[in-house]
C-alpha positions as CSV (number, residue, x, y, z in Angstrom):
1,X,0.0,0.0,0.0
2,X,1.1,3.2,-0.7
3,X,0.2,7.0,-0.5
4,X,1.9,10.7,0.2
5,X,3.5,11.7,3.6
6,X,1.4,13.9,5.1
7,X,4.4,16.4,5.5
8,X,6.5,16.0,2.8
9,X,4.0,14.3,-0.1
10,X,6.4,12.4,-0.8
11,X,5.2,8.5,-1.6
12,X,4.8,6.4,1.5
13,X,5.4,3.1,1.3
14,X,3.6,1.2,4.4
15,X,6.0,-1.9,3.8
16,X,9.2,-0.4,4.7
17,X,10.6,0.6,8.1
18,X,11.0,4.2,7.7
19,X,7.8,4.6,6.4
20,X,4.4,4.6,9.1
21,X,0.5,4.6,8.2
22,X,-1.5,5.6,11.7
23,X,-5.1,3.8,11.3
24,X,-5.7,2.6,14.3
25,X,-7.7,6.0,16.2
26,X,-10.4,7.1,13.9
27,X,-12.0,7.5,10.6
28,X,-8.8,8.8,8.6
29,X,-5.4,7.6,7.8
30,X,-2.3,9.5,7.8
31,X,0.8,8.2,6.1
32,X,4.2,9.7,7.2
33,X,7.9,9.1,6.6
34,X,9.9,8.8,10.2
35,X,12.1,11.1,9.5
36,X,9.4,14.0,8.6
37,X,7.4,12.6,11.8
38,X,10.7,13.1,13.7
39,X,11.5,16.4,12.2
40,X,8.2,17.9,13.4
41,X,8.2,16.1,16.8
42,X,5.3,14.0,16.5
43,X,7.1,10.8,17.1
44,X,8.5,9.9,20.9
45,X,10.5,6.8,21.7
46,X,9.0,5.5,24.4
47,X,10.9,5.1,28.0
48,X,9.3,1.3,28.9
49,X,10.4,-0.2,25.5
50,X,13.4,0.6,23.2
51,X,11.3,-1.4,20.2
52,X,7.7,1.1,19.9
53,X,7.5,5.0,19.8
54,X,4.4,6.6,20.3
55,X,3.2,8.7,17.3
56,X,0.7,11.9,17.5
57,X,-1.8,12.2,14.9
58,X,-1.2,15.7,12.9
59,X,-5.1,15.5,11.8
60,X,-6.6,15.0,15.2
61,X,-4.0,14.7,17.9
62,X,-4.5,11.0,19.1
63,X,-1.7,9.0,20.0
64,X,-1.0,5.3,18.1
65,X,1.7,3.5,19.7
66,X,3.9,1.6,16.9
C-alpha cells in the first residue's frame, strides 16, 4: 500500500521501516515518513520499551503507539 507523507507528499510506502500509516484511532489515515514525523516532533521513543514510539496524529491529535 502506498500513498503521500502527510508532510512531505512524498510517496509512502507502508511496507518499509521508515515509512508509518497511523489507522488505528479514527475514521482517517495518515501516512508519514519517520524522519518528517521526527523532524516535526510527532514521534516519541517510548521510556518502557526501546522497540515502539508513540506517534501523535497531525489530523486530530490522538496517540498510536507503533
Amino acid at each position: 500500500m502506498e500513498s503521500e507523507c502527510y508532510y512531505c507528499r512524498g510517496i509512502v510506502l507502508t511496507d518499509e521501516d521508515d515509512d508509518i500509516l497511523l489507522d488505528d484511532h479514527a475514521d482517517h489515515q495518515v501516512y508519514m515518513h519517520k524522519r518528517c514525523g521526527e523532524s516535526h516532533n510527532v514521534i516519541q521513543e517510548r521510556t518502557e520499551s526501546t522497540a515502539t514510539v508513540e506517534i501523535t496524529c497531525p489530523e486530530c491529535g490522538a496517540v498510536e503507539i507503533h
